[in-house]
C-alpha positions in Angstrom: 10.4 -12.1 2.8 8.2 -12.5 -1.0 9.8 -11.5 -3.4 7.3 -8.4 -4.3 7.2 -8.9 -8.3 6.0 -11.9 -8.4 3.2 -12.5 -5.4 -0.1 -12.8 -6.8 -2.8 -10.0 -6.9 -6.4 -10.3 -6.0 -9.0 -9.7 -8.9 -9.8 -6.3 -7.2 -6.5 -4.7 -5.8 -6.2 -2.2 -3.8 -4.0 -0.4 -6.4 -6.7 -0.6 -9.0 -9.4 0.6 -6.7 -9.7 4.3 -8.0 -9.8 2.9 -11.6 -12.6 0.1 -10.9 -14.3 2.7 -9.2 -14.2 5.4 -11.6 -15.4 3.0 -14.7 -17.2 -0.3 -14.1 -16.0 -2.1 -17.1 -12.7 -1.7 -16.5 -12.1 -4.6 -14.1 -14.4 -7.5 -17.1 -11.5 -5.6 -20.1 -8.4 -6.1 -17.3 -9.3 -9.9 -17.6 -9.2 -9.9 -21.4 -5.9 -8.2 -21.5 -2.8 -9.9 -21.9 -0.3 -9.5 -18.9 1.0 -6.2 -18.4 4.9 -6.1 -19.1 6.9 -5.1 -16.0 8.7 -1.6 -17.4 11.7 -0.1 -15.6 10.4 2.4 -13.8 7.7 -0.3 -12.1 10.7 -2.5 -11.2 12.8 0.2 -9.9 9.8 0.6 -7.5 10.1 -2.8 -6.9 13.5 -2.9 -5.7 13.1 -0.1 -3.8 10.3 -2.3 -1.6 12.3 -5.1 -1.3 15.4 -3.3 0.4 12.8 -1.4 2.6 11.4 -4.3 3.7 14.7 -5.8 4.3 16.0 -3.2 6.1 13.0 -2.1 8.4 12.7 -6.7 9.3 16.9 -6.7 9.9 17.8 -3.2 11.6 20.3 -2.2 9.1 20.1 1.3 6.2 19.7 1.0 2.8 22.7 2.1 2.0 24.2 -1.6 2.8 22.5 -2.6 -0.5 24.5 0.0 -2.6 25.3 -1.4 -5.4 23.8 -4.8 -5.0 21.2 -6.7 -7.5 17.8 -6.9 -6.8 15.7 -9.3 -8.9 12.1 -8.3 -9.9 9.4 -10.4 -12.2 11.4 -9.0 -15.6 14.6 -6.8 -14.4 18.0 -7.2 -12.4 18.2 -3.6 -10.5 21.1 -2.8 -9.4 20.6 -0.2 -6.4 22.1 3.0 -7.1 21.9 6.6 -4.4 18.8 7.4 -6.1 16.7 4.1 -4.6 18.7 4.0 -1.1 17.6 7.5 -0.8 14.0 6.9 -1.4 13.9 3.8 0.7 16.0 5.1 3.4 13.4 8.1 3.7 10.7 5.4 4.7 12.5 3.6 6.6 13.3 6.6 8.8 9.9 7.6 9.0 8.7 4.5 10.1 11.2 3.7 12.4 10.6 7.7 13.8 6.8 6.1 14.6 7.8 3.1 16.2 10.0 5.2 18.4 7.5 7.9 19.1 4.7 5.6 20.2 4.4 3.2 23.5 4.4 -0.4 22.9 3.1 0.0 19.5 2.3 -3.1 17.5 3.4 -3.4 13.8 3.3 -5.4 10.7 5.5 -5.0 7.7 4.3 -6.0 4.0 1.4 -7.3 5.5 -1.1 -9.0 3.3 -5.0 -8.0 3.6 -8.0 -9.6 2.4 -11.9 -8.1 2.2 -13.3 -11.5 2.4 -15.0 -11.1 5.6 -17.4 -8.1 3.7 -18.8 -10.9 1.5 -17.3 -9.0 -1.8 -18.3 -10.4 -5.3 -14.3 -10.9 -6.3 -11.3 -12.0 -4.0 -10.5 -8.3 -3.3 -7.2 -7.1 -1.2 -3.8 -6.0 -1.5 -0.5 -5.1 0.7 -0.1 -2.8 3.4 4.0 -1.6 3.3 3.6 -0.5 6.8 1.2 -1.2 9.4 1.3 0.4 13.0 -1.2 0.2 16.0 -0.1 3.2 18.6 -2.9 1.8 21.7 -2.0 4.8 23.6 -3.6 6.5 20.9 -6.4 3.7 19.8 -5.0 4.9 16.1 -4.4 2.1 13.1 -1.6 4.2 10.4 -0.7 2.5 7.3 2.3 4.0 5.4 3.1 3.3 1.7 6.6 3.9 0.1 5.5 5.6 -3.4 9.0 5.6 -5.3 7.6 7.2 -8.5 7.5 10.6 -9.3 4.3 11.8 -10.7 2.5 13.4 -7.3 0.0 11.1 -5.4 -2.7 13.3 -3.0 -3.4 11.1 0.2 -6.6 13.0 1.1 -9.6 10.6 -0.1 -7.2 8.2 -1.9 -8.9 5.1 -2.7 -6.2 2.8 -2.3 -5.4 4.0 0.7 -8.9 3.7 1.9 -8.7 0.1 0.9 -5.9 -0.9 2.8 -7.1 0.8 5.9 -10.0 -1.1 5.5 -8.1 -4.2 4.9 -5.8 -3.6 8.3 -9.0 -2.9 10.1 -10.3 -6.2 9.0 -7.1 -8.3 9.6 -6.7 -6.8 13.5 -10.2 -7.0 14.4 -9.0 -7.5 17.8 -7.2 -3.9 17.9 -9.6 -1.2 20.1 -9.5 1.3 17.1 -11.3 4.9 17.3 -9.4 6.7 14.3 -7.3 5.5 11.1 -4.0 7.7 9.4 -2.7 6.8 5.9 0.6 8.1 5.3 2.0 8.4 1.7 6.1 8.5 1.6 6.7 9.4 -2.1 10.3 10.8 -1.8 10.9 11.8 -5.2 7.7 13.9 -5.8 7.9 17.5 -4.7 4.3 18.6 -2.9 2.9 21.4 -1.7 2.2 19.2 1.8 5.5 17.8 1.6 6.8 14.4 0.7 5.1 12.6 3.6 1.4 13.5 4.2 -0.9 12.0 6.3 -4.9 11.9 6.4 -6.7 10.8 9.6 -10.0 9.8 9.7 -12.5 8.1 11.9 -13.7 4.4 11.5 -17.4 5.4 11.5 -16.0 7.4 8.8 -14.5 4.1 7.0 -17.3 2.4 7.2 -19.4 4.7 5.4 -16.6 4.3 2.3 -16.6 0.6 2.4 -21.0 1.0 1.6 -19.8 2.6 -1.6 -17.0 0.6 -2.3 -19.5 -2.3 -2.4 -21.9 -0.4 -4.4 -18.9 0.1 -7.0 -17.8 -3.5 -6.7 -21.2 -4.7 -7.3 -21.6 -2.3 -10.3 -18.2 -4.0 -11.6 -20.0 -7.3 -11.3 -23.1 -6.4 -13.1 -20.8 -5.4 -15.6 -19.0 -9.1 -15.7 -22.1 -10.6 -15.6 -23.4 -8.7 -18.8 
C-alpha cells in the first residue's frame, strides 16, 4: 500500500481538472506557488483513505483501526468513530458491488495516466475504486469524499477524468457504459450520500475533445 500523502501528483490532476478548466492560467500560477501546507481537515481525509484501502485489500472493518495512528505528509491522526464511520460506509458499498456483480474484476487505489491521448503535461490521478461488472459491459469508479461541503457527481470533472483514465488503463475491458459513484458520508444531499451518474463511452469521448481543448488552452497560457 503508498502511503497516500506523500505519492506524487501529475502536473494536471484529476482533482484540479474543474479548476484548470474553468481558468487557463491557473495551472502556469500553481507552478509559481510555494507547496500547499497539508491542513487537518486534508489529512483527516487522508487517513480515512488509508484505512479504506487497508481494509477493502485485507477483509477486515474499519473499526479494527479505532484508535490507531495513521501518518499523513504533515499530521499523526489518530482514528476516531467519526473516520471509521466514513470509511466503513465505502467500504460497505464497495464490497455490496463486488457481491452484487458476476466475476467482476477490480482495482483498488489504482493509478491512471492520460499519456496514451498525447496530452501537453503528464496528466492523471487515482481511482479509489475501480470495478468492471462484464455481465453488464459497465466500468464504475467510486471515490470516498470524507469532507463535508457537498460534491454533485453529475458532470463532475474529476470524475470524468478518472473514468477516462480507467478506460485508458483496461483497454482490453469490452466497455459500452461508465458509472462514477461519489461516497461522501458526511455531506447530507438531496440524492443521498452515494450518487451515481452513468454515461456512455461515446459520450466520454466527446468530454475528453474538450478536455484537450482546455489542456491546450492551459499550455498556450504556459507558453506565454
Amino acid at each position: 500500500m503508498v502511503d497516500h500523502g506523500t505519492r506524487d501528483h501529475a502536473t494536471w490532476s484529476a482533482s484540479a481538472t474543474a479548476r484548470n478548466w474553468n481558468c487557463a492560467g491557473a495551472l502556469t500560477l500553481a507552478q509559481f506557488a510555494p507547496p500547499d501546507k497539508e491542513s487537518i481537515h486534508a489529512a483527516r481525509g487522508t487517513a480515512c483513505h488509508q484505512i479504506a484501502e487497508k481494509c477493502l485489500r485485507t477483509g477486515v472493518d474499519a473499526s479494527a483501526f479505532l484508535g490507531e495512528i495513521e501518518k499523513t505528509k504533515e499530521h499523526s491522526i489518530e482514528i476516531d468513530e467519526e473516520l471509521v464511520n466514513s470509511a466503513q460506509a465505502y467500504i460497505d458499498y464497495c464490497r455490496y458491488r463486488l457481491i452484487g456483480d458476476r466475476t467482476p474484476q477490480y482495482w483498488i487505489e489504482e493509478r491512471f495516466s492520460l499519456v496514451d491521448l498525447g496530452t501537453p503535461f503528464d496528466a492523471g490521478g487515482t481511482g479509489d475504486f475501480v470495478l468492471y461488472a462484464p455481465q453488464d459491459r459497465q466500468l464504475e469508479i467510486v471515490d470516498l469524499k470524507n469532507g463535508m461541503s457537498v460534491v454533485d457527481v453529475e458532470g463532475n470533472p474529476q470524475l470524468r477524468t478518472y473514468a477516462l483514465g480507467a478506460l485508458l488503463a483496461h483497454q482490453d475491458l469490452d466497455v459500452e457504459t461508465v458509472t462514477v459513484t461519489i461516497v461522501q458520508p458526511r455531506a447530507a444531499h438531496k440524492d443521498g450520500r452515494i450518487r451515481s451518474e452513468t454515461f456512455h463511452v461515446a459520450d466520454l469521448v466527446a468530454w475528453t475533445a474538450d478536455l484537450l481543448k482546455a489542456m491546450g488552452r492551459s499550455k498556450a497560457a504556459m507558453d506565454a
